[in-house]
Every structure is written in structure tokens, then in C-alpha cells.
C-alpha positions as CSV (number, residue, x, y, z in Angstrom):
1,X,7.6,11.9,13.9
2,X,10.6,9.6,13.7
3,X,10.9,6.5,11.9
4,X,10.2,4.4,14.4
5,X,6.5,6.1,15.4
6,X,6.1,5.8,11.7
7,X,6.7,1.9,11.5
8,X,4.5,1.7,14.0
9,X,1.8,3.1,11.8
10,X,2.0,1.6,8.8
11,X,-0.7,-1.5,8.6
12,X,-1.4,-3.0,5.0
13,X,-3.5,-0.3,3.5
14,X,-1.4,2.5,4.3
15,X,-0.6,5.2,2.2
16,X,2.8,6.7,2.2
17,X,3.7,9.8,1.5
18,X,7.2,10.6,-0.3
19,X,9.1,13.5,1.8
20,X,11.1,14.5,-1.1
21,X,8.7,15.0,-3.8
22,X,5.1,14.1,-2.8
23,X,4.3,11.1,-4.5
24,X,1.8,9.0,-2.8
25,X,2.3,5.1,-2.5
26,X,-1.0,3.3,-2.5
27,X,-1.3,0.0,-1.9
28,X,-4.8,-0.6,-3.5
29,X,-3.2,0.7,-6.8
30,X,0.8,-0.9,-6.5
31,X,3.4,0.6,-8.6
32,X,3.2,0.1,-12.7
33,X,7.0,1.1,-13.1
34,X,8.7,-1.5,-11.0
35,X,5.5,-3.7,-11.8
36,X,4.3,-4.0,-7.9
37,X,0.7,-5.5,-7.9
38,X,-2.4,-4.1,-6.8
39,X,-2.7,-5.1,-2.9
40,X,0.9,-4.9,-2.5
41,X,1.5,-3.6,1.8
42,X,4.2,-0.5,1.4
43,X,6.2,-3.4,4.1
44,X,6.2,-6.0,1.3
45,X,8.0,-3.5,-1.7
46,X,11.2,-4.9,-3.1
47,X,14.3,-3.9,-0.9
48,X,15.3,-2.6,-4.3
49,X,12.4,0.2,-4.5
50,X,12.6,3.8,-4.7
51,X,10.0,6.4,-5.6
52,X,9.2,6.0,-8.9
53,X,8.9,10.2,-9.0
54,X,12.2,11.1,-8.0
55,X,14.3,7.7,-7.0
56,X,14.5,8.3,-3.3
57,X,14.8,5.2,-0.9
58,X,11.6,3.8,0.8
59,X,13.0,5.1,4.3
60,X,11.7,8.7,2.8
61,X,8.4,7.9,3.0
62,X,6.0,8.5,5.9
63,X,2.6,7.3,6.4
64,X,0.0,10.0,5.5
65,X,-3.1,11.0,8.3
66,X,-5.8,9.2,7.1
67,X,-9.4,11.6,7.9
């Protein structure tokens, strides 16, 4: 999938998946280390963001197959 399939994919509660290590972005949950809120759409992270795992840019992240 390329990142523009994946854009197309990503509504307000979708998880992402991080392609580098794994961590899984959830918006119900947010992000405690860069203090995101609960509720907070992957589309509406800080441009600043990275995976709080292993620091890679938002643009590594895919949406995962919700089943």
C-alpha cells in the first residue's frame, strides 16, 4: 500500500501501526509522552511527533486492518 491508499484510510479512530518498530497509535488512548489527549485523530498529532518507541516520523506509520 502506498501512502496515498493509506491517507485514504485513516478516519478519526484509526489505529496506526509504526513500520519500524510496531508500536500501535491509538487514538482512544493518545500519547502520555508528548502529552496527546485521549480522542486525539492520528491526522491531528503535532507536526513535531514521532513514535514515542523508537522516534521515527509519523509518515512511518500505516493504518492497521481493522477485523
Amino acid at each position: 500500500m502506498n501512502p496515498l491508499q493509506a491517507a485514504n484510510r485513516i478516519h478519526d479512530h484509526t489505529r496506526l501501526e509504526c513500520r519500524i518498530c510496531w508500536y500501535v497509535y491509538d487514538p482512544a488512548q493518545g500519547d502520555e509522552v508528548e502529552q496527546v489527549p485521549p480522542g486525539t485523530p492520528f491526522t491531528a498529532l503535532p507536526a513535531h511527533w514521532r513514535c514515542p518507541q523508537c522516534d521515527a516520523e509519523a509518515d512511518k506509520f500505516l493504518p492497521l486492518e481493522e477485523g
